[in-house]
N, C-alpha and C positions, 0 to 999 in steps of 0.2 A: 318315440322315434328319434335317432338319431340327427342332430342336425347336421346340415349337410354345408361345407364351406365354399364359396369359388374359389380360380387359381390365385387370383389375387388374393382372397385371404389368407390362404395356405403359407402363399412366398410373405406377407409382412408377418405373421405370426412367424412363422421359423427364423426370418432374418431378427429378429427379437429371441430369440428362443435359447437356452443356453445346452436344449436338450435337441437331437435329432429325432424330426418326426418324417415319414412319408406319405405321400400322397396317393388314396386307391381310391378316386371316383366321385370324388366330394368328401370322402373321411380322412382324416387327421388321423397319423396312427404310427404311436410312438414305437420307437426301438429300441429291445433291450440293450441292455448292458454286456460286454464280451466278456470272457474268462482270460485271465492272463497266458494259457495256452495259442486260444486261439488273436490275440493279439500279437502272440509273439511270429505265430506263422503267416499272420499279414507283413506285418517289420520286416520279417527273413524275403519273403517274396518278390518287397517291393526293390528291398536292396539288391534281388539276386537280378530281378527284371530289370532294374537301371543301369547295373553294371554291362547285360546281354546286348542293350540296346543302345549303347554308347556306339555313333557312326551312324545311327537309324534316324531318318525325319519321323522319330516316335516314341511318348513319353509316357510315363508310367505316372498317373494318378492316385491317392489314395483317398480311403473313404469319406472325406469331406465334400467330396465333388459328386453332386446328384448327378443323374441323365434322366432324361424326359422322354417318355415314350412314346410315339410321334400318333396322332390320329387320337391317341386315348388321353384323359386326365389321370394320368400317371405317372407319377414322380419317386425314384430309389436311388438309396444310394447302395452302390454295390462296394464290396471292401476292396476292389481297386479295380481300376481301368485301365487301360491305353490307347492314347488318341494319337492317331498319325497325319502331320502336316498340320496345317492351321485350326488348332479346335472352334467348333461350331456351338453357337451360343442357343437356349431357349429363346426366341424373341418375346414371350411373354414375361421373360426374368431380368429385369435392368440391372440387377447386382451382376449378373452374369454367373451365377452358381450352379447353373445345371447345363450342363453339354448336351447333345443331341448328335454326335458323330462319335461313338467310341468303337475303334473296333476291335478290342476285346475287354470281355466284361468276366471278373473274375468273382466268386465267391467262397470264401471260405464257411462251410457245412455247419452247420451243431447243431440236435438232436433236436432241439425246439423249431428249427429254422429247415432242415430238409427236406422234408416235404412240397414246403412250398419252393424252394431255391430250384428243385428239380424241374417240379412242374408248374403251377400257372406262372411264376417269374421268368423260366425259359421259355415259353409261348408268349409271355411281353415283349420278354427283350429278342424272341428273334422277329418283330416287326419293324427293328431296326434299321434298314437299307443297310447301315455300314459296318455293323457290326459280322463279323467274319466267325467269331472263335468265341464261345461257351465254355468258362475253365470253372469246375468243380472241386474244389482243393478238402481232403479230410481235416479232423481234427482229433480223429480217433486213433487213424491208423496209418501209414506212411502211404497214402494212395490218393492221387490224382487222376479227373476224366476231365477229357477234352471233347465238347462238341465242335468239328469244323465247319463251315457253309461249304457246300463244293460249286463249283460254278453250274452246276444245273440245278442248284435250289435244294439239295440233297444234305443231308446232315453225316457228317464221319463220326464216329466215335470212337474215342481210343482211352485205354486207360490203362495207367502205369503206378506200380507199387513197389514196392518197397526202399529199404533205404540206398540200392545200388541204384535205381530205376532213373532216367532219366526220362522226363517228359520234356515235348515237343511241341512248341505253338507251334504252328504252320503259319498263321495269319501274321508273324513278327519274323517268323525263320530264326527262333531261340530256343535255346534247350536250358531245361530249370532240371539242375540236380537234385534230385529229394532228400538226399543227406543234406544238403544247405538248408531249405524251405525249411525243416523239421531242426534244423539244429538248437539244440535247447530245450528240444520238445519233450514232452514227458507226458506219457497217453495213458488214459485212463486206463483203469482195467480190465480185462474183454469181460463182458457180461456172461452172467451162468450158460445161457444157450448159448453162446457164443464158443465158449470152453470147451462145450461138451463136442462140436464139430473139428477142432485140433484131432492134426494127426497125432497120436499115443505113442 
């Protein structure tokens, strides 16, 4: 049986660690390694969302900074965030390395990791009170989905492609052009069934 750690174990193990691990429950559990693709469209993002938000009480994060999910023993880091006004700390974390106020949590997709990005990590993270805006960024393809909170508890979705497309937080009031996000980018090659669905 696996053993099972406290929070306190988890944060001195990782604040020792020279690798990124998360926290799901009691388990330790390391995270891969990214492709230089999708490193390069966290880089492009972070830069395009700081520049967006220049005049905003609201800063763009990147993936060193955990968030703790409130009620649960659950600890991710997501490949970028934004916190607006004064960010709000773990109290169980004295380093201060996990927020608990982000309100938007961004992921960048890969093949190994969407499944879950989609589903049980957006059921985590929308237990969040403050988080607003659910952004889904590819790695494959020039497409971005936004989930928004509406003020009656409602989720929006919207999603936008390709390289003219402009996506729209709503929860920051920024628009990220997909030709910037993707610049550099170089996308794998559509898979056989993939192909076969192109229009001729």
């Amino acid at each position: 049986m696996p053993r099972r750690y406290s929070i306190a174990d988890y944060l001195r193990i990782e604040s020792d660690s020279a690798e990124r691990h998360e926290y799901w429950d009691g388990q330790i559990v390391a995270m891969a390694g990214g492709t230089y693709g999708h490193s390069l469209i966290i880089s492009n993002l972070i830069g395009e969302i700081r520049n967006a938000l220049k005049g905003k009480p609201c800063r763009v994060l990147e993936s060193s900074m955990r968030i703790r999910i409130p009620g649960r023993t659950r600890y991710f880091y997501p490949d970028s965030t934004i916190v607006c006004g004064k960010p709000e700390f773990d109290p169980e974390d004295p380093k201060q390395h996990s927020i608990i106020n982000p309100r938007v949590v961004i992921e960048v997709l890969s093949p190994t990791t969407e499944g879950f990005d989609r589903g049980e990590k957006f059921s985590f993270n929308r237990a969040i009170e403050s988080m607003q805006e659910y952004v889904l960024v590819s790695s494959e393809t020039a497409s971005i989905e936004t989930f928004y909170r509406q003020s009656d508890g409602t989720w929006l979705f919207s999603a936008f492609s390709g390289d003219q497309a402009i996506a729209k937080l709503r929860a920051v009031e920024i628009d990220l052009p997909l030709a910037e996000v993707y610049t550099g980018v170089e996308f794998p090659p559509p898979k056989p069934e993939d192909a076969e669905l192109q229009p001729k």
